[in-house]
Wavefront OBJ file of the C-alpha trace (Angstrom):
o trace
v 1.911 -11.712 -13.248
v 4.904 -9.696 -12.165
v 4.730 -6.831 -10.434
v 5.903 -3.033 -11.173
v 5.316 -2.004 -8.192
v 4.106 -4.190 -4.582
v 2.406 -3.943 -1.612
v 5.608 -2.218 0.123
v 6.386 0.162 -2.807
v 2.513 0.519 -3.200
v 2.832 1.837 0.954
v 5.014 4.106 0.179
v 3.428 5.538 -2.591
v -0.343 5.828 -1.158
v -1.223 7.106 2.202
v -4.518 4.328 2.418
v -3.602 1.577 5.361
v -5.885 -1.074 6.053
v -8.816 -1.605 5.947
v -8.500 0.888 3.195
v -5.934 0.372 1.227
v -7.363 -1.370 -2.078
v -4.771 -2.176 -4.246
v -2.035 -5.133 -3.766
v 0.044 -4.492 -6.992
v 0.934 -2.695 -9.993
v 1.061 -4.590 -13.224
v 1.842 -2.164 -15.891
v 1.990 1.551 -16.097
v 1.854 3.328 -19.852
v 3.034 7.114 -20.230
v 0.997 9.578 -22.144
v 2.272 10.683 -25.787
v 2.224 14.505 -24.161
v 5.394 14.635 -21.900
v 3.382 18.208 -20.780
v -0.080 16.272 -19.830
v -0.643 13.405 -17.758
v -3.569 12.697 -19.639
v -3.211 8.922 -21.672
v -1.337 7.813 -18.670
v -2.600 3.918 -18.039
v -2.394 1.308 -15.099
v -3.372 -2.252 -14.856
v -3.259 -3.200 -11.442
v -5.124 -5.922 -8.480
v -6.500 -6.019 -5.687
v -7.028 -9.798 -4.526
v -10.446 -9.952 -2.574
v -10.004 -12.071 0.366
v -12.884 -13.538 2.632
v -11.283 -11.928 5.477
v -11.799 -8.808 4.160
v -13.637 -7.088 7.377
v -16.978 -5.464 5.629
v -17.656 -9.243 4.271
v -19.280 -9.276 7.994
v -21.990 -7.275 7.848
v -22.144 -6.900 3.468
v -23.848 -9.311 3.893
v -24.213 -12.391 6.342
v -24.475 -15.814 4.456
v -23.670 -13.585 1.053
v -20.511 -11.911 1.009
v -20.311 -9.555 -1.780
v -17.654 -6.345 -2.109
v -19.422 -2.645 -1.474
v -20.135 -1.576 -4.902
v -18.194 1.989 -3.187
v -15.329 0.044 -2.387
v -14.643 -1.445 -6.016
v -14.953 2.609 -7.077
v -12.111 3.540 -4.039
v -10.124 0.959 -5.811
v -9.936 2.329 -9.060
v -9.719 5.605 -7.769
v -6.530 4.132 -5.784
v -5.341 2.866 -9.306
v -5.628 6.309 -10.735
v -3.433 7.995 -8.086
v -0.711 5.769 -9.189
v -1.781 5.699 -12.770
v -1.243 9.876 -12.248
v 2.056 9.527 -10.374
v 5.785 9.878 -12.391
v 9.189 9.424 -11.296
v 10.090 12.320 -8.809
v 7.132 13.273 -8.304
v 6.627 15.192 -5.206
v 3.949 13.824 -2.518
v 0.717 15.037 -3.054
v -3.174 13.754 -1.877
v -6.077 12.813 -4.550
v -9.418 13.362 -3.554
v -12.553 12.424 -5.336
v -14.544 15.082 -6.724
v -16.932 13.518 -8.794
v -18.394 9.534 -10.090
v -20.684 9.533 -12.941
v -21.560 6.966 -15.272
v -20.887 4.306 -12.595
v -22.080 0.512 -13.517
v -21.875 -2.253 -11.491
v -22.242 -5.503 -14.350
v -21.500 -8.581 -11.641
v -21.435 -8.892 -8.124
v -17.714 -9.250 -6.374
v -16.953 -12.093 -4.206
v -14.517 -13.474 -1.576
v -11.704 -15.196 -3.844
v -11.990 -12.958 -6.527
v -8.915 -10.960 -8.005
v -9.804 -7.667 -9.783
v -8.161 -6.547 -12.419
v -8.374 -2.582 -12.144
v -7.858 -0.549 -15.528
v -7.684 3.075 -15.483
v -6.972 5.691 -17.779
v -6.098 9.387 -17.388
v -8.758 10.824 -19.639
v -8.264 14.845 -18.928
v -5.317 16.436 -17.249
v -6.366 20.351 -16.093
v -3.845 20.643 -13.290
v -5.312 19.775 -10.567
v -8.401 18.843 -11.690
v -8.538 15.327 -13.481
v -11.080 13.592 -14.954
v -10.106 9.253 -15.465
v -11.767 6.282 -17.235
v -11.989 3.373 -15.174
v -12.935 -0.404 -14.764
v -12.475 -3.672 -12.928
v -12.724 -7.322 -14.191
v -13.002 -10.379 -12.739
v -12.064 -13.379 -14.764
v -11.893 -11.376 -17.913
v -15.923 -10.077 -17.524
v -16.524 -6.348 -17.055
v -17.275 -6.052 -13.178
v -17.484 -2.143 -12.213
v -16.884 0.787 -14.622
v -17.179 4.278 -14.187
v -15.825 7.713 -14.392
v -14.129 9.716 -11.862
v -13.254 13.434 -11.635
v -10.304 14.141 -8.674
v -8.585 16.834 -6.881
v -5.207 16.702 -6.558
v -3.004 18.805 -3.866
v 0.514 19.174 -2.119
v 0.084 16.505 0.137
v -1.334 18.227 3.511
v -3.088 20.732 1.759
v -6.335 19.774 1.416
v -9.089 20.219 -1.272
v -9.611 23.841 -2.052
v -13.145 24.812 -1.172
v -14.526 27.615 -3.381
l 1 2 3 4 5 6 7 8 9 10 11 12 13 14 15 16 17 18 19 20 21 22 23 24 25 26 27 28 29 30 31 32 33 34 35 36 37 38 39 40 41 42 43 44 45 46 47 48 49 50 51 52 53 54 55 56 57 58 59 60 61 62 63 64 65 66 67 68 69 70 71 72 73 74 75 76 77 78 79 80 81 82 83 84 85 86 87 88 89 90 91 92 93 94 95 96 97 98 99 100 101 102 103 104 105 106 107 108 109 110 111 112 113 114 115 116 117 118 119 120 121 122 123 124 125 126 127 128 129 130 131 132 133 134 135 136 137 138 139 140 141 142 143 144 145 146 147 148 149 150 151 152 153 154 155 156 157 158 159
C-alpha cells in the first residue's frame, strides 16, 4: 500500500518518538462534507508490530501480546492526523476520555494493524472520534475516544 504520508512526514507531524510513537504510515485521509467542522474527517493508517517492540519483554514472557492501552494510543495517534489539514498550525491532542473500548483478538509480534478512525464530533477543542484496528481483515480493538486539543505548549485546560 502506498503511503500519504511516512514515518519522516509522520515525525514531523506528531511529537511521539520511540518507544511511543505508534503509527508507521498514512494510507488515506478523507475530508469532511463541512469545510467549517472537522467532524467526518477519516484516516486509514498502520502501525507494523514488530517482535522487537520493547514491552514484548515483560507483556508477557513466552507470550508476547501488544498492551491492550497501546493499540488505544495508536488510534488515538491516527486521530491527531485524521484531525490535522493543510496549514494547520502545531497544536498537542490529549486524551480526555475512552468508552466503549473492546478488545475482540489478541495482537501479536508480526502483525500489521490497520487503524481506522473517524472524526465523529468537532466542538473546538473538544472532539469526540470513532475508532478501530484490524488485523488481517478481523476487528482487533475498537473504541471511542473524546480529546483535547491545544496550541501546541499549552497544555490541557484544567477547570
Amino acid at each position: 500500500m502506498e503511503a500519504l504520508y511516512g514515518s519522516r512526514e509522520i515525525l514531523n507531524l506528531l511529537p511521539h518518538r520511540f518507544p511511543f510513537l505508534l503509527v508507521d504510515k498514512v494510507v488515506s485521509w478523507e475530508k469532511g462534507p463541512d469545510p467549517n467542522s472537522r467532524a467526518g474527517q477519516k484516516i486509514i493508517a498502520i502501525k507494523n508490530v514488530t517482535f522487537n517492540e520493547p514491552y514484548f519483554t515483560g507483556h508477557f514472557p513466552g507470550m508476547p501480546i501488544m498492551p491492550g492501552v497501546l493499540q488505544i494510543e495508536a488510534i488515538a495517534q491516527a486521530a491527531c492526523l485524521a484531525y490535522l489539514r493543510p496549514g494547520d498550525p502545531k497544536f498537542d491532542f490529549f486524551i480526555a476520555s475512552i468508552s466503549e473500548a473492546r478488545f475482540r483478538k489478541p495482537v501479536l509480534p508480526g502483525d500489521t494493524l490497520m487503524l481506522h478512525v473517524e472524526l465523529v464530533k468537532d466542538r473546538g477543542s473538544i472532539i469526540m472520534l470513532r475508532g478501530r484496528a484490524e488485523v488481517d481483515g478481523q476487528l482487533v480493538v475498537e473504541a471511542e475516544i473524546m480529546a483535547k486539543v491545544s496550541p501546541q505548549g499549552v497544555g490541557p485546560s484544567k477547570s
